[in-house]
N, CA, C and O atoms as a Tripos MOL2 file, in Angstrom:
@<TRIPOS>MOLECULE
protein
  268   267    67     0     0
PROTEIN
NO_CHARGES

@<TRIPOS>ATOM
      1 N          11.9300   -1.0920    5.9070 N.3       1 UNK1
      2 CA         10.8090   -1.1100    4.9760 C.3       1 UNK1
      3 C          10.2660   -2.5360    4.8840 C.2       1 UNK1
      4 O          11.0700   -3.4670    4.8230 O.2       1 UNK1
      5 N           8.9820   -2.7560    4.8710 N.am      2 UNK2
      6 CA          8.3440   -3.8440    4.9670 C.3       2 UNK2
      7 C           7.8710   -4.6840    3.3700 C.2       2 UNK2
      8 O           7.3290   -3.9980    2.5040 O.2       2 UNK2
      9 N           8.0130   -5.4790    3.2370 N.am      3 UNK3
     10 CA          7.1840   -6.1210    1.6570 C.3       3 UNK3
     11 C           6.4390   -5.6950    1.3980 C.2       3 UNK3
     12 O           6.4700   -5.1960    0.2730 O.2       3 UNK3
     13 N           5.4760   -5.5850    2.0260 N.am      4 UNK4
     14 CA          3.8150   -4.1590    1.8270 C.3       4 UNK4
     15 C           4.2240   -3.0230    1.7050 C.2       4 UNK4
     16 O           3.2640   -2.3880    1.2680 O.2       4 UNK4
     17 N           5.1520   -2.2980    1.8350 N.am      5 UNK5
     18 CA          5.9910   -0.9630    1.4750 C.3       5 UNK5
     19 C           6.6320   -0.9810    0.2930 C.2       5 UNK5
     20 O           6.5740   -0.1410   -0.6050 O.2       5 UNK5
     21 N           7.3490   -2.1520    0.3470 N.am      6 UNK6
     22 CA          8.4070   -2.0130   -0.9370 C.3       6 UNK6
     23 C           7.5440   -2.1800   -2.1940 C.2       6 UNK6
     24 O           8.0580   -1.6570   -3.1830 O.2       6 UNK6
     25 N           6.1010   -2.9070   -2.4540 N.am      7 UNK7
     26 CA          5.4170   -3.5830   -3.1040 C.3       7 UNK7
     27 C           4.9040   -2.3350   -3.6920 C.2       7 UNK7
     28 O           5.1450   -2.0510   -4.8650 O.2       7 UNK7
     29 N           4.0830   -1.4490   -2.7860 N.am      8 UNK8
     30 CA          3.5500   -0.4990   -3.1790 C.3       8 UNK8
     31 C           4.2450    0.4000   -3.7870 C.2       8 UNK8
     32 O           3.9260    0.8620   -4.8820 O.2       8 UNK8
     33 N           5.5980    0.8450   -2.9200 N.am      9 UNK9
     34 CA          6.0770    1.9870   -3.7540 C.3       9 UNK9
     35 C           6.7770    1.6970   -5.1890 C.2       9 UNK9
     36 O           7.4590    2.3670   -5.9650 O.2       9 UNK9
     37 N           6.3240    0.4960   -5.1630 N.am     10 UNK10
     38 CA          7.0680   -0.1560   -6.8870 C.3      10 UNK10
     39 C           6.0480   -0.1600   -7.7670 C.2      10 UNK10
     40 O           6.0650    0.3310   -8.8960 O.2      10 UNK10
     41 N           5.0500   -0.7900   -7.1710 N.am     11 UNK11
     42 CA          3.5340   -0.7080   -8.5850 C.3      11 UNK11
     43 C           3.4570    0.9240   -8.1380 C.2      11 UNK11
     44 O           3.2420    1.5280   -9.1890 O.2      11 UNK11
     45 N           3.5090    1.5090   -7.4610 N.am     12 UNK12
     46 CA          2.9820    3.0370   -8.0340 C.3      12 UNK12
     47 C           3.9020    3.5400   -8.8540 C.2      12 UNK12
     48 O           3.5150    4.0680   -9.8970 O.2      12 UNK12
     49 N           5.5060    3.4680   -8.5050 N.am     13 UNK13
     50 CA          6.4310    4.2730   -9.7570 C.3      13 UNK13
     51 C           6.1470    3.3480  -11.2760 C.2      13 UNK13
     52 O           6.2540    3.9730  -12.3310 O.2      13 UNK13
     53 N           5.6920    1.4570  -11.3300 N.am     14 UNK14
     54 CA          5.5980    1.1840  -12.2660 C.3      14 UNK14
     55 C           4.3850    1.8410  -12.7980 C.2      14 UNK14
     56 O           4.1990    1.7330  -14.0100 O.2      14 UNK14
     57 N           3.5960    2.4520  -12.1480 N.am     15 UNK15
     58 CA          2.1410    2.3900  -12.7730 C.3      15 UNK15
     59 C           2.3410    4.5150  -13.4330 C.2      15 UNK15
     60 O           1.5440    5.3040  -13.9420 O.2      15 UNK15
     61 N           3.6650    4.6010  -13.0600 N.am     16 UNK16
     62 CA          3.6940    5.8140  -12.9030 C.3      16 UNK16
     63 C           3.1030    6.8490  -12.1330 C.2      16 UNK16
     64 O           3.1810    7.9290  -12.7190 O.2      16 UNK16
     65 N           2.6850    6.8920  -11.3130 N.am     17 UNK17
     66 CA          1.8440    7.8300  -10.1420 C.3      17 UNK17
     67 C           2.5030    8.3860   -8.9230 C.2      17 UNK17
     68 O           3.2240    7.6650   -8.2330 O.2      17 UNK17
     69 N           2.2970    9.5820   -8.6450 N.am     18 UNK18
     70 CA          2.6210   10.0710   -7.4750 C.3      18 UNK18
     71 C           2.3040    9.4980   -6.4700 C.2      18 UNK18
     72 O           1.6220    8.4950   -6.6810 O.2      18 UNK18
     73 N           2.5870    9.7910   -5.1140 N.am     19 UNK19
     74 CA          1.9270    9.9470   -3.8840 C.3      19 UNK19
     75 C           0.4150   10.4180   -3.5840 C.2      19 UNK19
     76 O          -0.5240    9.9170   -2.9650 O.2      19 UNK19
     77 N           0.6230   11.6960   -4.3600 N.am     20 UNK20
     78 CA         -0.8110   12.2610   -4.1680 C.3      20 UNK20
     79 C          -1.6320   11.6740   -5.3310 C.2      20 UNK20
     80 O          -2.7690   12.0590   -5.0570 O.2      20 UNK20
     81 N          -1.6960   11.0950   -6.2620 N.am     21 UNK21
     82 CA         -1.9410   10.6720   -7.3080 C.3      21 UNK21
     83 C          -2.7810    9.6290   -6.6500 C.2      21 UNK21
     84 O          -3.9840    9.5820   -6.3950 O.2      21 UNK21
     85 N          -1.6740    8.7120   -6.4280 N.am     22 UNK22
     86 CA         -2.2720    7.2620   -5.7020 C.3      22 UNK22
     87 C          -3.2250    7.6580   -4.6600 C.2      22 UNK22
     88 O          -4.3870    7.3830   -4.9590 O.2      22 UNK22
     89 N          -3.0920    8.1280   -3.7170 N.am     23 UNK23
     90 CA         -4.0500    8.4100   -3.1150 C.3      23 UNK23
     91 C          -5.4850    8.9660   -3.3690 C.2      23 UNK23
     92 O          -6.4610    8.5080   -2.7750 O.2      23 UNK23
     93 N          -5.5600    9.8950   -4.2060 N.am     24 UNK24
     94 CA         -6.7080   10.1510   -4.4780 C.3      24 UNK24
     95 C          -7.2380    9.2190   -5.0360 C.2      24 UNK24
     96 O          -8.1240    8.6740   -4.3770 O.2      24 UNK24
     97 N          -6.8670    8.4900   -6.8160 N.am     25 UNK25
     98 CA         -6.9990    7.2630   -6.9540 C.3      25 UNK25
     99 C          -7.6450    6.0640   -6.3010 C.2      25 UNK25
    100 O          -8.5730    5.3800   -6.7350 O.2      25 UNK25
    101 N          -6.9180    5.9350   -5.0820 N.am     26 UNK26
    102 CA         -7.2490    4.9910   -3.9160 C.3      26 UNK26
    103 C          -8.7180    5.2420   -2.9380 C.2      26 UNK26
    104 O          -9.5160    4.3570   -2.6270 O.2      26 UNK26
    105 N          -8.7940    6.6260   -2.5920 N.am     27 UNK27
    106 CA         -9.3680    7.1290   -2.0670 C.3      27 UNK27
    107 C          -9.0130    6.8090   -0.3960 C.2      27 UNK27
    108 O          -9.7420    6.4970    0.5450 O.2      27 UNK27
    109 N          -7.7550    7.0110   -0.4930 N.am     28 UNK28
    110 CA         -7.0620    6.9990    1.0290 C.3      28 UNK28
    111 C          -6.5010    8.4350    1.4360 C.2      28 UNK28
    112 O          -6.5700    9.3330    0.5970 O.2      28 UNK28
    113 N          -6.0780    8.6280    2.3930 N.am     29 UNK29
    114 CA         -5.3280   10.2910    2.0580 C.3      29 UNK29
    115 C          -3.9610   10.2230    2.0370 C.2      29 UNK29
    116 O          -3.4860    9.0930    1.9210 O.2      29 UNK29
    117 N          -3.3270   11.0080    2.1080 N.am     30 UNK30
    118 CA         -1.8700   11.4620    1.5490 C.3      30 UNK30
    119 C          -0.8590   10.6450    2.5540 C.2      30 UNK30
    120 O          -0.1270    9.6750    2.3600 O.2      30 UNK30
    121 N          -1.0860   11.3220    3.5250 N.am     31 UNK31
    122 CA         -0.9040   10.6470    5.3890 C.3      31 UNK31
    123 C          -0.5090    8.8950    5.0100 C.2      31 UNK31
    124 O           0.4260    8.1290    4.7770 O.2      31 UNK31
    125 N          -2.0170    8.9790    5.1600 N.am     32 UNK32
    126 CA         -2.0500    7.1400    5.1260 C.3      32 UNK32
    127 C          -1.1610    6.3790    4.1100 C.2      32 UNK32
    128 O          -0.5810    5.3110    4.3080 O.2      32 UNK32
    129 N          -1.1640    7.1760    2.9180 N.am     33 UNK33
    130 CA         -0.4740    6.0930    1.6990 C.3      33 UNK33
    131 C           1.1000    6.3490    2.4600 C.2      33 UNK33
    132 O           1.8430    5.3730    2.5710 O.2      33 UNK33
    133 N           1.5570    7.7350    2.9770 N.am     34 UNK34
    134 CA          3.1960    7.6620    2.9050 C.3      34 UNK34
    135 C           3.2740    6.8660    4.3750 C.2      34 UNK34
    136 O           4.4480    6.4980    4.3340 O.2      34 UNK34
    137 N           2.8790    6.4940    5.3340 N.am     35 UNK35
    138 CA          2.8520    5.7490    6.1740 C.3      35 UNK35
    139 C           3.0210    4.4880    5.8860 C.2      35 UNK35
    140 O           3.8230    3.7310    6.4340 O.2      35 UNK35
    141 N           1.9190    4.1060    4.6120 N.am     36 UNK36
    142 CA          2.1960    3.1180    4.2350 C.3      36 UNK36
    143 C           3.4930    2.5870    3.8890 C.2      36 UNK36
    144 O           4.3130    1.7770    4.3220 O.2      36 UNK36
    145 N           3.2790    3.6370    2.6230 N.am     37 UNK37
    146 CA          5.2920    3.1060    1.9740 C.3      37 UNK37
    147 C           6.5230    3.4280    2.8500 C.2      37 UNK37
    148 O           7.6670    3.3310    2.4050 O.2      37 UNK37
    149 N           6.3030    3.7330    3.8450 N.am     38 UNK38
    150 CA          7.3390    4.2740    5.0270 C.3      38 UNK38
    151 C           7.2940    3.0040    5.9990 C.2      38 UNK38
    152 O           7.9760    3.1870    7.0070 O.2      38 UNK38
    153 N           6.6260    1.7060    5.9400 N.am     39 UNK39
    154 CA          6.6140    0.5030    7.1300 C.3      39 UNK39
    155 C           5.6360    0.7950    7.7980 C.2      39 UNK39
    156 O           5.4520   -0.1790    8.5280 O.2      39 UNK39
    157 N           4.6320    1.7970    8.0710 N.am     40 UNK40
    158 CA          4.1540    1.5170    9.4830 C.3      40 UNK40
    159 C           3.3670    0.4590    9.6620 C.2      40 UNK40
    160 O           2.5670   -0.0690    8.8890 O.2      40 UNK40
    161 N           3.7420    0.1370   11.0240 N.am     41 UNK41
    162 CA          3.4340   -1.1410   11.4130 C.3      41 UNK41
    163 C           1.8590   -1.3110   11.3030 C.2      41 UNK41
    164 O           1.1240   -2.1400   10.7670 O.2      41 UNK41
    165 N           1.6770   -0.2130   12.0130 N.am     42 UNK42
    166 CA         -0.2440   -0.7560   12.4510 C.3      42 UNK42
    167 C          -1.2010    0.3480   11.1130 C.2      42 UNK42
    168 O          -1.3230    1.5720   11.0610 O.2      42 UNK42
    169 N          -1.5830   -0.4510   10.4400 N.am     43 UNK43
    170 CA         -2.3950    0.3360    9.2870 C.3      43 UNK43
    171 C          -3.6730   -0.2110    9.4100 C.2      43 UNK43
    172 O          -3.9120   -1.1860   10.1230 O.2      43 UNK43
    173 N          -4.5070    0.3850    8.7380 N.am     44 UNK44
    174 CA         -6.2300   -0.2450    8.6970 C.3      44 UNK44
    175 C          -6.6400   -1.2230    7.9450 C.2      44 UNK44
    176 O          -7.3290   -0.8280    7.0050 O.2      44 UNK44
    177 N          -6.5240   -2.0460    7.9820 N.am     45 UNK45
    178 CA         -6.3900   -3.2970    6.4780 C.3      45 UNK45
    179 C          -7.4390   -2.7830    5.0970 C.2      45 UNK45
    180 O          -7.0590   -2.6910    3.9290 O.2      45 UNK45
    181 N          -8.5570   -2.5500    5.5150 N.am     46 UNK46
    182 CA         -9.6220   -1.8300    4.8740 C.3      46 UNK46
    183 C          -8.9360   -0.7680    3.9390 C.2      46 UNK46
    184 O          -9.1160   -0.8970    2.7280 O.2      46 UNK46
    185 N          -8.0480    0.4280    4.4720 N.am     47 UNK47
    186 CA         -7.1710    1.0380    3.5700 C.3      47 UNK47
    187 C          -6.4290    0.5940    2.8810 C.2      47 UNK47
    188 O          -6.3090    1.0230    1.7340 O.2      47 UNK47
    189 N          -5.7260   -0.3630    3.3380 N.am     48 UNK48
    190 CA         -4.3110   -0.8660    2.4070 C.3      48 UNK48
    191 C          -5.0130   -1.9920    1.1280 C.2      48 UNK48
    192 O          -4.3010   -2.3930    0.2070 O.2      48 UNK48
    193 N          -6.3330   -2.3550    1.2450 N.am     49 UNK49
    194 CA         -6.9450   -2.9850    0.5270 C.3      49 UNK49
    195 C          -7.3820   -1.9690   -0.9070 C.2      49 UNK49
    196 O          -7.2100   -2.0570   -2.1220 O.2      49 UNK49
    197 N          -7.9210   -1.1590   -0.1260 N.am     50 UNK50
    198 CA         -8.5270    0.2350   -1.2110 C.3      50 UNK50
    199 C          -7.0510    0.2920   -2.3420 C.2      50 UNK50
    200 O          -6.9280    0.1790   -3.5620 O.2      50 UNK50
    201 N          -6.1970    0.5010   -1.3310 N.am     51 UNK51
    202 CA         -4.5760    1.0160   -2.4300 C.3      51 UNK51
    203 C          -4.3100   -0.1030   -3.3070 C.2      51 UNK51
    204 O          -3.9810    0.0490   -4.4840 O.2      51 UNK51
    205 N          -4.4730   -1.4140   -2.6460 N.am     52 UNK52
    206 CA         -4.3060   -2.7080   -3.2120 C.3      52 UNK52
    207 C          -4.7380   -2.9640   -4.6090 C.2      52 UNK52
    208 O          -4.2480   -3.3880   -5.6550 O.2      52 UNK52
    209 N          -6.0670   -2.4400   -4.0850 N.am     53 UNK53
    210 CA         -7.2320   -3.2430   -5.3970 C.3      53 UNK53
    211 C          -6.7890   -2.4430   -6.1290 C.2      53 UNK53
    212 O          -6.1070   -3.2370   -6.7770 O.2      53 UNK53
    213 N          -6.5060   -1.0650   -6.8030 N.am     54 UNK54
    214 CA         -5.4590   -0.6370   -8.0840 C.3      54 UNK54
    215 C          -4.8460   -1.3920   -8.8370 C.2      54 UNK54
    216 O          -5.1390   -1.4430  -10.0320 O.2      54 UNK54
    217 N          -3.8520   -2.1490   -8.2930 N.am     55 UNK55
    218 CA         -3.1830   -2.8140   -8.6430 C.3      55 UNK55
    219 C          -3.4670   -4.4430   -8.7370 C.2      55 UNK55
    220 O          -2.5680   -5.2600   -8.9380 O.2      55 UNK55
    221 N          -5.1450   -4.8510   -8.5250 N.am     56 UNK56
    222 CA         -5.4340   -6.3860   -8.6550 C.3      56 UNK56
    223 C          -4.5730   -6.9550   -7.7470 C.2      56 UNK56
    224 O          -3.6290   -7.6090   -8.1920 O.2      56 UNK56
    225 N          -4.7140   -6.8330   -6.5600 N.am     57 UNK57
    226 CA         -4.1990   -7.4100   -5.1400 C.3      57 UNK57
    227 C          -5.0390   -7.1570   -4.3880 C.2      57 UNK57
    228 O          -6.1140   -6.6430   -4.6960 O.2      57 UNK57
    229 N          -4.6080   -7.5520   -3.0070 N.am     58 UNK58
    230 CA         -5.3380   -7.2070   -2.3440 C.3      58 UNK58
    231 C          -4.5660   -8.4650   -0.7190 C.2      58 UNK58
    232 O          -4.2180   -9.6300   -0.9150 O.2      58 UNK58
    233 N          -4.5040   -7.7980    0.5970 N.am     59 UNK59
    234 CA         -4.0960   -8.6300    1.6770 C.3      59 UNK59
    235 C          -4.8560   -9.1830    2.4650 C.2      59 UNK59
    236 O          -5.6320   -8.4440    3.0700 O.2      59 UNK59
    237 N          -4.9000  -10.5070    2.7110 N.am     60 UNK60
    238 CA         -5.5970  -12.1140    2.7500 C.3      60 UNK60
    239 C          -4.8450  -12.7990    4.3110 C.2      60 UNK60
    240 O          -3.7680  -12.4550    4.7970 O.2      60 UNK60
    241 N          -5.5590  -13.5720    4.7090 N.am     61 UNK61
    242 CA         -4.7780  -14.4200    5.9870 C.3      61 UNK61
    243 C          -4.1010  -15.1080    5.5290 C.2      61 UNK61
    244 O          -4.5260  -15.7190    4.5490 O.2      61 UNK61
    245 N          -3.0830  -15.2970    5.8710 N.am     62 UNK62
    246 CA         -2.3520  -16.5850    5.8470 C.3      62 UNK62
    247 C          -1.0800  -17.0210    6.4290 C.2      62 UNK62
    248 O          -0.4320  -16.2460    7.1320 O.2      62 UNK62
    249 N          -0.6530  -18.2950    6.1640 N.am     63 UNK63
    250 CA          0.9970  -18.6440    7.5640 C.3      63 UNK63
    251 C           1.7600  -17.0780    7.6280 C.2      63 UNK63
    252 O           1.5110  -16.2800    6.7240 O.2      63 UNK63
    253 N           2.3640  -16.8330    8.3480 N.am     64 UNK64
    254 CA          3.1730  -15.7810    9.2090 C.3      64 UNK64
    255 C           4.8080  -17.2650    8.6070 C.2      64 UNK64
    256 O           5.1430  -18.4160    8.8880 O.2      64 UNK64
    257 N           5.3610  -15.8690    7.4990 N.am     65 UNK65
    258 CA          6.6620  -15.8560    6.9340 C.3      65 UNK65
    259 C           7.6740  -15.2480    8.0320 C.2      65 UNK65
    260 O           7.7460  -14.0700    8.3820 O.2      65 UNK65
    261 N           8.2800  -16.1150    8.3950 N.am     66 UNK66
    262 CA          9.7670  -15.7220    9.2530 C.3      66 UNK66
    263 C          10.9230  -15.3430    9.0950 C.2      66 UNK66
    264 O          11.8460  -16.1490    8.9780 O.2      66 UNK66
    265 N          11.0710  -14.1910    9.0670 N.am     67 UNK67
    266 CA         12.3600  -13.4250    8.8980 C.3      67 UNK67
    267 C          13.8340  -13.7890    8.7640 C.2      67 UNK67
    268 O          14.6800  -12.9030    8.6350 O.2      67 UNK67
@<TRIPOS>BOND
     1     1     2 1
     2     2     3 1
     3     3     4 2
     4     3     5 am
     5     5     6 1
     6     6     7 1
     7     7     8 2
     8     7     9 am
     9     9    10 1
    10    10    11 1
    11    11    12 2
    12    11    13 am
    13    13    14 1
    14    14    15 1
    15    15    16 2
    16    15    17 am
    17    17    18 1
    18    18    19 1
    19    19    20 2
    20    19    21 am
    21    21    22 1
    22    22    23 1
    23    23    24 2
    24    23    25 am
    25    25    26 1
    26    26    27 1
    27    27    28 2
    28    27    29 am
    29    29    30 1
    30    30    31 1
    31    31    32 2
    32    31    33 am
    33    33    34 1
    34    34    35 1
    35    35    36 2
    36    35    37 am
    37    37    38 1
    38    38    39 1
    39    39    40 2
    40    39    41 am
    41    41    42 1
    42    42    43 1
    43    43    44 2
    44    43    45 am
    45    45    46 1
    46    46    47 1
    47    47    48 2
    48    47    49 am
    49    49    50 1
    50    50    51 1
    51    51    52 2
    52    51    53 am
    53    53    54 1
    54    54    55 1
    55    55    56 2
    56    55    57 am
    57    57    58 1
    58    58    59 1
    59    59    60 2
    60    59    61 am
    61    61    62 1
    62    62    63 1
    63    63    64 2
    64    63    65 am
    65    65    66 1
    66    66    67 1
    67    67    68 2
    68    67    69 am
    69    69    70 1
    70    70    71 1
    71    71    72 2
    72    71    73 am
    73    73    74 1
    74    74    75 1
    75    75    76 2
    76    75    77 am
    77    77    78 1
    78    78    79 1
    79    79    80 2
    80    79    81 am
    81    81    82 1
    82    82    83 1
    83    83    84 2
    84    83    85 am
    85    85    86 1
    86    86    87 1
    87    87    88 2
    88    87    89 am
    89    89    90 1
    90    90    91 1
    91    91    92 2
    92    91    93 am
    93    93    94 1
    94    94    95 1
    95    95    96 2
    96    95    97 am
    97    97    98 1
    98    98    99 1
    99    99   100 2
   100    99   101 am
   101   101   102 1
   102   102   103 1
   103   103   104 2
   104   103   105 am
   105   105   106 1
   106   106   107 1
   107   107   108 2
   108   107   109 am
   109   109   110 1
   110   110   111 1
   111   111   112 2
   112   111   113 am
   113   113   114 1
   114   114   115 1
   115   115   116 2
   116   115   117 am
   117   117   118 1
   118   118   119 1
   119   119   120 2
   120   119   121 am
   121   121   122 1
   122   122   123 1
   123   123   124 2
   124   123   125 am
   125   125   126 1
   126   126   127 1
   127   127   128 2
   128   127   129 am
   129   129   130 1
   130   130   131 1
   131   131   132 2
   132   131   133 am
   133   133   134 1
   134   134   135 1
   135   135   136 2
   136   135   137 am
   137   137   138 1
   138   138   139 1
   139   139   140 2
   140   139   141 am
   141   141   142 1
   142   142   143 1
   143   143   144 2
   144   143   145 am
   145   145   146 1
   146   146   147 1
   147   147   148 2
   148   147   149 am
   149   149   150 1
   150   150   151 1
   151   151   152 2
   152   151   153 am
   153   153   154 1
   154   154   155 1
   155   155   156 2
   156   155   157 am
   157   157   158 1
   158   158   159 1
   159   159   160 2
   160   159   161 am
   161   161   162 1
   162   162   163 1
   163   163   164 2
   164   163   165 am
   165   165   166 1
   166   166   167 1
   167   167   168 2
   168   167   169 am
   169   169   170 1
   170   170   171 1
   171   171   172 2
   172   171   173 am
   173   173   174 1
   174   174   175 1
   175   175   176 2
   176   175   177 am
   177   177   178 1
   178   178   179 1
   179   179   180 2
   180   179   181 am
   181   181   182 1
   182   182   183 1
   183   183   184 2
   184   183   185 am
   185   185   186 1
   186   186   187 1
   187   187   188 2
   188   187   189 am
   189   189   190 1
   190   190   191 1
   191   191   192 2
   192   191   193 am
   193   193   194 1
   194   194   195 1
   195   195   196 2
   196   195   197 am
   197   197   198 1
   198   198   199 1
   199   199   200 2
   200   199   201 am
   201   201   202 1
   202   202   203 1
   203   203   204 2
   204   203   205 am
   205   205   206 1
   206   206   207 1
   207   207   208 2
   208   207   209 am
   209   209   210 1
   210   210   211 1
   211   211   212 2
   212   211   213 am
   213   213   214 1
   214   214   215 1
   215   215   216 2
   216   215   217 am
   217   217   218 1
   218   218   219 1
   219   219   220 2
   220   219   221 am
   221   221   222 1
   222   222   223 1
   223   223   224 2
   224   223   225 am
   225   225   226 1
   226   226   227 1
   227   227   228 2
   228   227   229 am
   229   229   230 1
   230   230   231 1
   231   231   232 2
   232   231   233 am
   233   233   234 1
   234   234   235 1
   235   235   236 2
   236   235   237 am
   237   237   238 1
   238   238   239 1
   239   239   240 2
   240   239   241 am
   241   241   242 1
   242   242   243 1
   243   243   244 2
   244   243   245 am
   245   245   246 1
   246   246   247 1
   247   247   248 2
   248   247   249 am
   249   249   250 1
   250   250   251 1
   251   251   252 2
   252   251   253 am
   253   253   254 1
   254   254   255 1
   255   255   256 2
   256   255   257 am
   257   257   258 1
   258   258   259 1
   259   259   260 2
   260   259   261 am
   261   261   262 1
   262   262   263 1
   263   263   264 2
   264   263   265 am
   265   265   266 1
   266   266   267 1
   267   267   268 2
@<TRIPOS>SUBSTRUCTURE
     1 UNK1         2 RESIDUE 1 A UNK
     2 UNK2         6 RESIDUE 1 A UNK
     3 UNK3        10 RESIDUE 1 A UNK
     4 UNK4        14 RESIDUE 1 A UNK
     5 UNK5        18 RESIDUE 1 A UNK
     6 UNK6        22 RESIDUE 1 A UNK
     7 UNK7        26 RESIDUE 1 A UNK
     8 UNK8        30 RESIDUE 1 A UNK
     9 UNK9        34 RESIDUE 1 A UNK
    10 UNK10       38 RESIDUE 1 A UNK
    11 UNK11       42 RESIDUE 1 A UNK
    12 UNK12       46 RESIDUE 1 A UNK
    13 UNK13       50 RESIDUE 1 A UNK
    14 UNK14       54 RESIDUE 1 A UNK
    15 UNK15       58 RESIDUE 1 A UNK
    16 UNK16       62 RESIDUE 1 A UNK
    17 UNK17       66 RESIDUE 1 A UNK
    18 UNK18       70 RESIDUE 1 A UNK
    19 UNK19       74 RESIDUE 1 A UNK
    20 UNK20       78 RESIDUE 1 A UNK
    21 UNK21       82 RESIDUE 1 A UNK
    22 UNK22       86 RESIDUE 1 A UNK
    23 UNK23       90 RESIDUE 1 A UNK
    24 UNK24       94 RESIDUE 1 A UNK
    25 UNK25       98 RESIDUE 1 A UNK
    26 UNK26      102 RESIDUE 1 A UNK
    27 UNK27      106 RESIDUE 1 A UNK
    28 UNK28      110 RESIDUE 1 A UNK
    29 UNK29      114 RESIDUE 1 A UNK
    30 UNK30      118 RESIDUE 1 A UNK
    31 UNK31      122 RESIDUE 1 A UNK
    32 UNK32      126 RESIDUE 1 A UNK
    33 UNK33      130 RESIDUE 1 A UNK
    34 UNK34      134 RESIDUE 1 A UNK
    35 UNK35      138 RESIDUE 1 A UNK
    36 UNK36      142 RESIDUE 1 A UNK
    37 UNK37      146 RESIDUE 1 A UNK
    38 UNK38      150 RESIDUE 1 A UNK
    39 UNK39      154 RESIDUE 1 A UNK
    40 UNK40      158 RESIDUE 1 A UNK
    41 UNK41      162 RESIDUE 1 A UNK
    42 UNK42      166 RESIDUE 1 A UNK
    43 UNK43      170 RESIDUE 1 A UNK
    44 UNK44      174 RESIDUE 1 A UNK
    45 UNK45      178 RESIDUE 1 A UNK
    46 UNK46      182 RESIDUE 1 A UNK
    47 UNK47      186 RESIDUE 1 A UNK
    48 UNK48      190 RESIDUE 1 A UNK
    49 UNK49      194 RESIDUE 1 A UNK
    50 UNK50      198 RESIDUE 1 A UNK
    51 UNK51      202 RESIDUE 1 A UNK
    52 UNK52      206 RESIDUE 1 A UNK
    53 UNK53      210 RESIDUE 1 A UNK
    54 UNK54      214 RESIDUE 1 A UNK
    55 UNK55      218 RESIDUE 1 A UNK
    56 UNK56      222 RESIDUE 1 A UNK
    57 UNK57      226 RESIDUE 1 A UNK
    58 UNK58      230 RESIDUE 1 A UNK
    59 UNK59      234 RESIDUE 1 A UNK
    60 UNK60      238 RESIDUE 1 A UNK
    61 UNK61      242 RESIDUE 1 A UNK
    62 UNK62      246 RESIDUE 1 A UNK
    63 UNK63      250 RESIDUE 1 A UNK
    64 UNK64      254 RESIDUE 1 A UNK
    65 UNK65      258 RESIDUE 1 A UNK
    66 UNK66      262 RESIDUE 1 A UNK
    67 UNK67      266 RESIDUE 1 A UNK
């Protein structure tokens, strides 16, 4: 699970919301959000922004953090 996974599936149980919840919410689909919180690697940034902005975030350039 990735920081962008773990992040999300935490503000949604804090925010209280489902899966399908968030998504509609978001206006992403069902698919895309559990992909999300599942790691996948290659997502649409444009989507993960939509889910983001809920929560007053949102993903930005910057240095590449090393494992």
């Amino acid at each position: 699970m990735t920081e962008l996974s773990k992040y999300v599936k935490e503000k949604r149980k804090e925010f209280g919301l489902t899966q399908v919840d968030l998504s509609q919410k978001s206006g992403v689909g069902l698919r895309f959000l559990r992909e999300l919180e599942q790691g996948k690697e290659t997502l649409r940034l444009d989507k993960v922004n939509q889910v983001l902005a809920l929560f007053g975030s949102e993903m930005v350039p910057g240095k590449k953090i090393e494992s």
